[in-house]
C-alpha positions as CSV (number, residue, x, y, z in Angstrom):
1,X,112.2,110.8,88.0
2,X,114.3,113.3,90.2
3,X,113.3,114.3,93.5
4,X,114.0,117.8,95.3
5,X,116.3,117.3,97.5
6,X,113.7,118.5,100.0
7,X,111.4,116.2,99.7
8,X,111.6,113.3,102.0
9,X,111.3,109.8,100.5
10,X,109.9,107.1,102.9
11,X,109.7,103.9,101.8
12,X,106.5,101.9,101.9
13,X,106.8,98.7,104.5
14,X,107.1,95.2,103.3
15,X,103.4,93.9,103.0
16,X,103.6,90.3,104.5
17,X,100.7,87.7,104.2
18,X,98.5,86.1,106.9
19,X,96.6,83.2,106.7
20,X,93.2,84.6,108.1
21,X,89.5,82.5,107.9
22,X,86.0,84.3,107.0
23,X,83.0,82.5,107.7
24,X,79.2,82.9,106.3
25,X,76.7,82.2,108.7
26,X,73.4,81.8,107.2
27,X,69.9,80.7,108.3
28,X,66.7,81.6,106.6
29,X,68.2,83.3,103.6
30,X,69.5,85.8,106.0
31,X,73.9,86.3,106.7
32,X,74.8,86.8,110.2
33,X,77.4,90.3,110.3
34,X,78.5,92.6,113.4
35,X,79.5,96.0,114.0
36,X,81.7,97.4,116.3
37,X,80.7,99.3,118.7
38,X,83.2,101.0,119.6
39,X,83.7,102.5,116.4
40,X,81.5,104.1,113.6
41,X,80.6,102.2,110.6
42,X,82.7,104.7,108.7
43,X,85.7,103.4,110.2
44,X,85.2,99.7,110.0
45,X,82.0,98.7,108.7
46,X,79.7,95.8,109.0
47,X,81.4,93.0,108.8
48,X,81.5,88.6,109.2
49,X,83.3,86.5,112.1
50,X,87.0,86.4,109.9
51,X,90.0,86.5,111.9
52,X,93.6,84.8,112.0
53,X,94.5,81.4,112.2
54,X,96.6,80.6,114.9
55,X,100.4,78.4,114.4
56,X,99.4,74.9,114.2
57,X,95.8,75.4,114.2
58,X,93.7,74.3,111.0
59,X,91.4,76.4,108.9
60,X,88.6,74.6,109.8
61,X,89.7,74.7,113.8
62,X,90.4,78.8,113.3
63,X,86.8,79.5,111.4
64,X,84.3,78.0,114.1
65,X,86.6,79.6,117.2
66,X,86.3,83.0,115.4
67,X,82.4,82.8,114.8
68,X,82.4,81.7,118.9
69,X,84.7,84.3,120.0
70,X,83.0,87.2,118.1
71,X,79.1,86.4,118.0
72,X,79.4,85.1,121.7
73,X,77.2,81.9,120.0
74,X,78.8,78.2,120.8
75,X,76.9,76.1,118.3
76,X,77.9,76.3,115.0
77,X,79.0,73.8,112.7
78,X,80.9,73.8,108.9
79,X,78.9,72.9,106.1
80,X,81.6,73.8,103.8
81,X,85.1,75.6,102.7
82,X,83.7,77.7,99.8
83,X,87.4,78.5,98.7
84,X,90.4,80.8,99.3
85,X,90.4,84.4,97.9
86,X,93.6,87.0,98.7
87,X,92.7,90.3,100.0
88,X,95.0,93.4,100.0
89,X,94.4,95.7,103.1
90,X,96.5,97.9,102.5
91,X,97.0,100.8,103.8
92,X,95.1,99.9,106.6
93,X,98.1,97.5,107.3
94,X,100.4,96.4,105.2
95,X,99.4,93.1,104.6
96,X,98.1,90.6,102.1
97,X,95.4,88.2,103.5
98,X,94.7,85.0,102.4
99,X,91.3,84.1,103.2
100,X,90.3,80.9,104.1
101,X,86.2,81.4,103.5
102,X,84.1,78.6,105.3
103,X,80.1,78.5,105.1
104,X,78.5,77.9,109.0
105,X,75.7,76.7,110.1
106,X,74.5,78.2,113.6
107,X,72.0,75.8,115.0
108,X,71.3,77.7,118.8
109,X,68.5,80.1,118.7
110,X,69.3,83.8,118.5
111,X,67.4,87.3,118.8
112,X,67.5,89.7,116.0
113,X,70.6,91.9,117.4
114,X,72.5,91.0,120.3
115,X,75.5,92.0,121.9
116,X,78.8,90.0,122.2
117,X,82.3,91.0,123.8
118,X,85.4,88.8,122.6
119,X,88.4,89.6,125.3
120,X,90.9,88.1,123.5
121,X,92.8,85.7,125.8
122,X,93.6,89.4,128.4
123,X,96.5,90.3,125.4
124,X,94.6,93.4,124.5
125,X,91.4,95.5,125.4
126,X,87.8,94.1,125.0
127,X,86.0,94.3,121.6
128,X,82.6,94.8,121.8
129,X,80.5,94.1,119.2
130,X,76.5,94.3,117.8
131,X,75.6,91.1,116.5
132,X,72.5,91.2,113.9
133,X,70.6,89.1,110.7
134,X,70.8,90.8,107.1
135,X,69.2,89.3,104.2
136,X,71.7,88.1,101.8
137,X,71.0,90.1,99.2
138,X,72.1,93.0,101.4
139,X,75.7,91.5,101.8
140,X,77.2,93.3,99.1
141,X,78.0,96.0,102.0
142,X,80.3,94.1,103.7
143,X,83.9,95.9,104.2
144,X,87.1,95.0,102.5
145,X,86.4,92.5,100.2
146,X,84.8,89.9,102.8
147,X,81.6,89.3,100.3
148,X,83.9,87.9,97.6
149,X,82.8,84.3,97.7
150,X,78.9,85.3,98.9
151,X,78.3,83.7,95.2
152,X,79.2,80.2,96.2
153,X,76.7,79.6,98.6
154,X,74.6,79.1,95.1
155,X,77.0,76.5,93.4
C-alpha cells in the first residue's frame, strides 16, 4: 500500500506483558465486584479486586493484598488458583496481561455496598471505590475480559 505523502504514519507502541492477579470472591452464590467512583461505569465498568503483582512477590501473596487493598476487607483466604488466561487491553494501554485468576473466600461479615479507598503506598492519588454483592449469574458484565474463568468455580 502507498501512503500520501501527507499522511502521517505513527507507529503503534510495543505492547509488553504484565503479570497481573484477578480474584473471585464469592459467598452465597453471590461474586463480590466494585465500581469506581470516580468514574462512570461507561468508562471503567464493574469490575473484581485484579491488580499487578509486585517483583518478587508470588501470585498467591499479590491476589489476597489486591482483594485487601481494594475492598478495604482483611479476611480473606485462597481456596484455589482457577488458572491463567491472557488478556489484551489494548488500546486502553498497550499491554498484554497475564492473569493470574485465584478463587477467595471472604470470611468477615460485610453490608450489601460499602465504600473502600485504596491509597496506594502515597505514589498516586486515592481511588475510591463502591464495594457491592452480585449474583453470579450476573457476572457476565464484568469489563475486559475479567469473567473468563467465572466457569471454573463449577469444575
Amino acid at each position: 500500500m502507498i501512503i500520501p505523502d501527507h499522511v502521517k504514519v505513527v507507529p503503534m507502541p510495543e505492547k509488553v506483558t504484565k503479570e497481573k492477579v484477578l480474584v473471585y470472591v464469592v459467598r452465597d452464590g453471590r461474586l463480590l465486584v466494585f465500581r469506581h467512583t470516580d468514574y462512570s461505569y461507561e468508562e471503567v465498568g464493574i469490575q473484581v479486586p485484579a491488580g499487578g503483582i509486585r517483583l518478587g512477590e508470588s501470585p498467591e501473596a499479590a491476589a489476597l493484598r489486591e482483594a485487601r487493598e481494594e475492598t478495604g476487607l482483611n479476611d480473606f483466604r485462597i481456596v484455589r488458583k482457577l488458572g491463567e488466561t491472557e488478556y489484551d487491553i489494548s488500546p486502553y494501554r498497550f499491554e498484554i496481561q497475564h492473569r493470574h485468576v485465584f478463587h477467595l473466600e471472604l470470611t468477615e461479615p460485610t453490608p450489601e455496598r460499602w465504600t473502600s479507598r485504596e491509597d496506594h503506598d502515597g505514589g498516586q492519588d486515592p481511588t475510591h471505590f463502591e464495594c457491592f454483592w452480585i449474583p453470579l449469574e450476573a457476572a457476565h458484565i464484568l469489563q475486559s475480559g475479567q469473567g473468563a474463568l467465572l466457569g471454573r468455580l463449577f469444575d
